[in-house]
VOGU-3710 file (C-alpha; in Angstrom, 3 decimals, decimal comma):
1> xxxxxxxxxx> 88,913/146,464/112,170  89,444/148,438/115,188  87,996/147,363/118,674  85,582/149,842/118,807  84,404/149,367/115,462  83,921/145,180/116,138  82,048/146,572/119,095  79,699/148,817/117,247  78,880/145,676/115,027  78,160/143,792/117,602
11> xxxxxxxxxx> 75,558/146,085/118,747  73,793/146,437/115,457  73,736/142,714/115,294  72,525/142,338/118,573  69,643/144,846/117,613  68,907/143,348/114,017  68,498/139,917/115,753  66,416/140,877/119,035  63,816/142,548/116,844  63,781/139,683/113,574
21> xxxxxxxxxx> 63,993/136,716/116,291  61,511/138,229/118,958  63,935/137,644/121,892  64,611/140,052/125,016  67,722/141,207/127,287  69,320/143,577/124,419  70,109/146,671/127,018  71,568/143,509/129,497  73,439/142,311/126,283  74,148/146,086/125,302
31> xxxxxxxxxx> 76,486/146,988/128,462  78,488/144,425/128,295  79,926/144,474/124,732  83,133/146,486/125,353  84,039/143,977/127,962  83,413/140,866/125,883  85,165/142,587/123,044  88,307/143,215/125,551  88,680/139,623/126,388  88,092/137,807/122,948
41> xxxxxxxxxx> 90,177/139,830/121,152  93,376/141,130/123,077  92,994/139,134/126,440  92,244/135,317/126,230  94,029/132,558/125,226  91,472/130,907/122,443  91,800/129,475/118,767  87,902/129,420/117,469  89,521/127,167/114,992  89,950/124,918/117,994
51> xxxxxxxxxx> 87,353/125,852/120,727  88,106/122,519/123,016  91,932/123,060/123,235  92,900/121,951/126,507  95,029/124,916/127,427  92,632/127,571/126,490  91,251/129,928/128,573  88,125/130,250/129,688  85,056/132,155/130,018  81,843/131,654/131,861
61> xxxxxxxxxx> 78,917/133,845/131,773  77,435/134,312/135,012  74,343/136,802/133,988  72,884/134,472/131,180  70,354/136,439/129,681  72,696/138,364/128,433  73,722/135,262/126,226  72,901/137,006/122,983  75,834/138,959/123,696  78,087/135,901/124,119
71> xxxxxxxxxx> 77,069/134,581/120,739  77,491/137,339/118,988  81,004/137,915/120,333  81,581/134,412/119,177  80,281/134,913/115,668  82,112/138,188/114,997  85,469/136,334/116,536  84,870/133,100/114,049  83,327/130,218/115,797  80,819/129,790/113,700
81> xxxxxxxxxx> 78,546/131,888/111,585  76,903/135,455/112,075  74,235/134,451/110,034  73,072/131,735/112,025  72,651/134,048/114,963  69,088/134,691/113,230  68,154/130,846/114,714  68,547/132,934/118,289  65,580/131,621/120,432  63,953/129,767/117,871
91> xxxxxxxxxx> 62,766/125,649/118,841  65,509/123,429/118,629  68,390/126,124/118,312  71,723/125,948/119,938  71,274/129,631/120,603  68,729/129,512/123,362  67,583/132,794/125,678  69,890/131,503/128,235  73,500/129,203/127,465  71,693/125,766/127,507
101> xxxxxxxxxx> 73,546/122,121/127,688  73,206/122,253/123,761  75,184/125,378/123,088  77,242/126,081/120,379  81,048/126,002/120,313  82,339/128,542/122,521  79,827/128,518/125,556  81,715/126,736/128,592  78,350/126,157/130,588  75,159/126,545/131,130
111> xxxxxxxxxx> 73,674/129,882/132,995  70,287/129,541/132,954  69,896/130,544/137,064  71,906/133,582/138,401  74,599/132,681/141,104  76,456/129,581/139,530  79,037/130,482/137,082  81,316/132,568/139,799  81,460/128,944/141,874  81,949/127,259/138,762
121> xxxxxxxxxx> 84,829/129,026/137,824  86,063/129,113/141,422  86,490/125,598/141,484  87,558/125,103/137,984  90,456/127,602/139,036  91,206/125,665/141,778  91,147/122,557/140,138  93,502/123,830/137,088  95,776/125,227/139,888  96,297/121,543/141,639
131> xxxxxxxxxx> 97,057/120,156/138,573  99,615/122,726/137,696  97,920/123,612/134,430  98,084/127,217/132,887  94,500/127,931/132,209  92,470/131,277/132,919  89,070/131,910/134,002  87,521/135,006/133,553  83,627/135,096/134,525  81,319/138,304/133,911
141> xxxxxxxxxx> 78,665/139,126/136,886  75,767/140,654/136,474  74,988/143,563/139,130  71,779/142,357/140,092  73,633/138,892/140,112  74,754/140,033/143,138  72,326/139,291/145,286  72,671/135,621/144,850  74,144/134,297/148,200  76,382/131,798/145,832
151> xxxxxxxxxx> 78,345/134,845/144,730  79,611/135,385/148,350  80,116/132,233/149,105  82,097/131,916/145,696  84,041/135,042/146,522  85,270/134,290/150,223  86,387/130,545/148,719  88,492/131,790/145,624  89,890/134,911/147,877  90,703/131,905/150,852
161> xxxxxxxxxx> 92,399/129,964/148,067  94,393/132,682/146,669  92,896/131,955/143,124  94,622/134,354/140,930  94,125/132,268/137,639  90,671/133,869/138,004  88,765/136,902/137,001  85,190/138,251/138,101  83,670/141,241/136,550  81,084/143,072/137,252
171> xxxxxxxxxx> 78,823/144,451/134,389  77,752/147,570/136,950  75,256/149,243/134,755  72,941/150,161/137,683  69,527/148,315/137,123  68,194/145,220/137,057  64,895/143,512/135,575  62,759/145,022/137,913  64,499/148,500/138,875  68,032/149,797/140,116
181> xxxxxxxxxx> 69,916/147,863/141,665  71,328/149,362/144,869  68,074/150,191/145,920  66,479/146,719/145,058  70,019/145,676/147,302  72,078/147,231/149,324  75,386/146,490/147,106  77,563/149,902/147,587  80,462/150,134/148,409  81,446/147,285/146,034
191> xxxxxxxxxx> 84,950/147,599/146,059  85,248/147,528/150,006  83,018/144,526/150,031  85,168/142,363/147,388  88,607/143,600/149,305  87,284/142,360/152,692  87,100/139,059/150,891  90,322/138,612/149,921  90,234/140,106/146,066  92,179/142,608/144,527
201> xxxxxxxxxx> 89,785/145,412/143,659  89,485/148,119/140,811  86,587/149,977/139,432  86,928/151,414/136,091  84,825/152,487/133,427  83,389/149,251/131,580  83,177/151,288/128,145  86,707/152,041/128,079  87,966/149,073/126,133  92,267/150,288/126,841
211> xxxxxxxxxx> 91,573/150,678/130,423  89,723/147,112/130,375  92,752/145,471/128,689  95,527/147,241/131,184  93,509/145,556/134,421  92,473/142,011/132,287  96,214/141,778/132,019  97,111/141,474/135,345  95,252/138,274/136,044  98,381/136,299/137,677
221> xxxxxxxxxx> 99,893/139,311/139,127  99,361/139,219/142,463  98,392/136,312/144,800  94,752/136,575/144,798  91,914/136,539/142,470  90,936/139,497/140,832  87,878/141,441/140,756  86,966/144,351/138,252  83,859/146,338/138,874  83,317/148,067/135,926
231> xxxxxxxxxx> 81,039/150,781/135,419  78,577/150,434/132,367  75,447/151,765/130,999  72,449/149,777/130,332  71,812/149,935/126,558  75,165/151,306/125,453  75,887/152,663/122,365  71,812/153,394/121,522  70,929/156,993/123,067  67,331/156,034/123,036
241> xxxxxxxxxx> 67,920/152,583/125,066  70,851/153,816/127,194  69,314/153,808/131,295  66,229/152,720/130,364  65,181/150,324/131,721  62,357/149,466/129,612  64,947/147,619/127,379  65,392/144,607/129,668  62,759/143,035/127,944  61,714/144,718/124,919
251> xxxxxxxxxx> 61,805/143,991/121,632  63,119/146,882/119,269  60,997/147,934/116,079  62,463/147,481/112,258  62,407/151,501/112,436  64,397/151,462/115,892  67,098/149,013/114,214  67,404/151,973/111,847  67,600/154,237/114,001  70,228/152,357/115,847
261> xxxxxx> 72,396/151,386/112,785  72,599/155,607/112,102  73,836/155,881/115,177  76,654/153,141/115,326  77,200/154,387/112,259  77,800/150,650/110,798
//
């Protein structure tokens, strides 16, 4: 199955569940498939077979309630089943609204507060680095993430280290829960702000799954950390959800799964 095919999937899946299981964040979970598809299945170095081999690679989710996403990704690439997705939100599932401490196989830690995962991963880079270990760590921001202080201070530690075992990217789809986001923040001009502290910068369109596999490969290349800002649309792949924002929280109709299943033509 081709990449953009798994993706399509993914986003019927992610529909089917959000409306049977009564659980929010689909167009949060929505923008962010192509990336998530990019690194599980061309980029990272990962055996689902195998999920706490000590040389794997790893990913942390920094904008958690988009963790339907994650666990989808997961079930499509074989950690465990897509069928018990359905248990999404439900008491006393693994598969909470936000990556809990009783996750399933696959989740590297908990996001249940905005801000952490990027100093997480900062010092697990670090760490990995001092003990001359090989491991990666890419971590996926949310836009409106980036108000958190912690990602600064995150940022100006791994760019003063020279961490370039470690990815950030930004899911840049423009709005946040409670409206857009540069005018909730002032967060333009990204890339200038990332440079000045210390990263190597691009921006490039966070639907185009080749383009997000050419700059996920050079993690290592240079002697800094990396950060790709990559420009998405809330509710991808759904014309009816896509930049609306109305989708950060609800819950999509048995006729709107149709409806969206016609158009990812799955």
């Amino acid at each position: 199955m081709k990449y953009k095919e798994i993706a399509s999937q993914i986003r019927y899946t992610l529909c089917d569940v959000s409306s049977k299981t009564k659980t929010p964040h689909l167009g949060s979970c929505l923008s962010c498939v192509d990336i998530l598809v990019s690194l599980y299945w061309e980029i990272m170095n990962i055996d689902p077979k195998a999920p706490d081999n000590p040389e794997r690679d790893f990913f942390l989710l920094g904008k958690g309630h988009a963790a339907s996403a994650l666990y989808t990704a997961l079930a499509y690439r074989g950690y465990f089943s897509i069928d018990s997705l359905y248990e999404h939100g439900q008491t006393n599932s693994q598969f909470e609204e936000h990556p809990g401490i009783h996750s399933p196989a696959g989740v590297e830690t908990v996001s249940g507060s905005l801000g952490h995962a990027l100093s997480l991963a900062a010092g697990m880079a670090l760490s990995t680095r001092l003990q001359r270990k090989t491991n990666r760590f890419f971590t996926l921001l949310g836009d409106g993430e980036l108000n958190e202080g912690t990602i600064w201070e995150a940022a100006m530690f791994a760019g003063g280290k020279r961490l370039n075992n470690l990815v950030a990217i930004v899911d840049f789809n423009k709005l946040q829960g409670t409206g857009e986001s540069c005018e909730i923040m002032h967060l333009e001009p990204l890339e200038d702000k990332w440079r000045a502290f210390g990263w190597h910068t691009i921006r490039i369109d966070g639907h185009d799954i080749n383009a997000l596999i050419s700059a996920l490969s050079d993690i290592g290349k240079y002697d800094k950390p990396i950060c790709i800002i990559a420009d998405t649309v809330k509710g991808k792949g759904i014309s009816f959800m896509e930049n609306d924002n109305n989708w950060h929280y609800r819950i999509p109709k048995a006729e709107e799964v149709e409806d969206a299943k016609q158009e990812l033509s799955v």
